[in-house]
N, C-alpha and C positions, 0 to 999 in steps of 0.2 A: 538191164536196168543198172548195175553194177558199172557198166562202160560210160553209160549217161551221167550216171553222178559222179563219177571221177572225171568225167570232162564237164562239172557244173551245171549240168543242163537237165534240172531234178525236173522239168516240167514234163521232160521224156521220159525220167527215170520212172515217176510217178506213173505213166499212160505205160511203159512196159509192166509194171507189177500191178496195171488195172485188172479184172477179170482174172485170175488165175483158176484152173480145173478147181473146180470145189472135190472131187474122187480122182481117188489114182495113183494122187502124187504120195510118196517116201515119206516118209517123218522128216528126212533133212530138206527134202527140198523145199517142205512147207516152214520149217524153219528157216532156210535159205531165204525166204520173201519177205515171211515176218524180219529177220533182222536186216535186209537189204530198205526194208519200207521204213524200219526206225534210225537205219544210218541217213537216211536221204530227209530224213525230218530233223534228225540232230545238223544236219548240215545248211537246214533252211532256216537253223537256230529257231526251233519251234520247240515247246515242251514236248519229253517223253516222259511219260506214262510209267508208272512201273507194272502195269497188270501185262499190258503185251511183252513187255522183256521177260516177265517170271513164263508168260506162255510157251514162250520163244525157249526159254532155258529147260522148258517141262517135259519140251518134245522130244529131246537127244536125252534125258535121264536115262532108259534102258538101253542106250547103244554106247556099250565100254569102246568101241572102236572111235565114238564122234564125241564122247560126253566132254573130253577135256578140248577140242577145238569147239564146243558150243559153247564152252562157260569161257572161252578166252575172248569167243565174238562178245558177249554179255558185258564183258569188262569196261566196254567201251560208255557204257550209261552207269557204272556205279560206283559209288562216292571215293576217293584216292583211298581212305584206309580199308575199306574192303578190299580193293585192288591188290594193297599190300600185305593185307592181311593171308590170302587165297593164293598168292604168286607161289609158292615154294610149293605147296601141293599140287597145281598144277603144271608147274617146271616138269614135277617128277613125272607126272602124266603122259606129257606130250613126249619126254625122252623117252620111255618107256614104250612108246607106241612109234616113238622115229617120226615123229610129227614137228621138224625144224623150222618149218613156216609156221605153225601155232607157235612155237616156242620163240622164233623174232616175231610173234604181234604181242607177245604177254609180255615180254621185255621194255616194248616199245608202253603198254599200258604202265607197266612198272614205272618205266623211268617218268613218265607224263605225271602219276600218282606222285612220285616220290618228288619232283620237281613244286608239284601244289602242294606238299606237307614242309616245304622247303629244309627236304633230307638231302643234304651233297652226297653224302656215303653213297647212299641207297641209288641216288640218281647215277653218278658216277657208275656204280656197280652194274645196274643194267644197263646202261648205254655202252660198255666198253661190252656188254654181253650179247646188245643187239647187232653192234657193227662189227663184233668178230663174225657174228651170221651174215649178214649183209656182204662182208667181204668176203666169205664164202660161196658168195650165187644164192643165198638161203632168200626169197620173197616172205615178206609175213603175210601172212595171209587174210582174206577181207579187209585187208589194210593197202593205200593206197600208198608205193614205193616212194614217193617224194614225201610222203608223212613220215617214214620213219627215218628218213636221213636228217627230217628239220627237227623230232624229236631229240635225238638222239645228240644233234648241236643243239638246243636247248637246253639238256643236261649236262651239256661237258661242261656250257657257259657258267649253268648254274652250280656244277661243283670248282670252278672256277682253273676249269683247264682252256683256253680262251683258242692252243693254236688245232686241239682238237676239233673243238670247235666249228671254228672258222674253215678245218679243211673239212666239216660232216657240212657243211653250209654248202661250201663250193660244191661240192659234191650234188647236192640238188639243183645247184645252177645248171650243171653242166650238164642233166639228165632231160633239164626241161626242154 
């Protein structure tokens, strides 16, 4: 489902997350689908809800191993200052747990947050934080790789580093 919507094609994405085991499956996986079913609706630019994303974030509460990569997937539906409010706690999380993929997608929500509150500091600050990961092999994770390269020139734009920028831009050209 994950593959369909990153190649745009939610109508597939939608008919793979049809029908899933109602028994069986892990608290993450049924997480997994809940948040996979509300990115492919935020991407069909449909209202989300907030009762299924608090659902979605209620299922990984008891597992310290997944809690801070489930509240990082969550960030992606809630308002830029909670985003910014919650970044530094979950920063600690994900380092803590060596979780570098959660830690370039909270980045990448950071700078997007901090871009819409039109903070340059803030925006700058993650974005120089997400593509030092990025330039490392680091993927964010549930995030789709050419997002966070145009985030990421988004916020240099906006803190008004222009040749950063333009090379996190190319940079997506040349991935596609």
């Amino acid at each position: 489902a994950r593959l369909w919507q990153h190649l745009g094609q939610y109508a597939r994405a939608l008919q793979a997350l049809h029908d899933p085991p109602a028994q069986g499956l892990p608290a993450w996986m049924h997480a997994g689908l809940q948040w996979t079913a509300l990115d492919v609706a935020q991407w069909r630019e449909q209202r989300v809800e907030e009762a299924p994303v608090q659902q979605a974030l209620a299922l990984m509460e008891g597992d310290a191993n997944r809690r801070a990569s489930n509240r990082v997937r969550g960030l992606r539906f809630e308002a830029p200052a909670t985003v910014l409010d919650e970044a530094a706690a979950l920063a600690a999380m994900a380092r803590q747990h060596e979780q570098f993929g959660v830690l370039a997608a909270l980045h990448l929500h950071e700078a997007r947050a901090a871009v819409a509150r039109a903070d340059g500091g803030r925006a700058q600050q993650a974005a120089h934080a997400l593509t030092a990961l990025l330039d490392e092999g680091y993927a964010p994770e549930f995030t789709y790789l050419p997002e966070a390269w145009l985030v990421a020139a988004e916020a240099f734009e906006h803190a008004g580093e222009h040749a950063d920028a333009q090379a996190r831009a190319d940079a997506v050209a040349a991935r596609l």
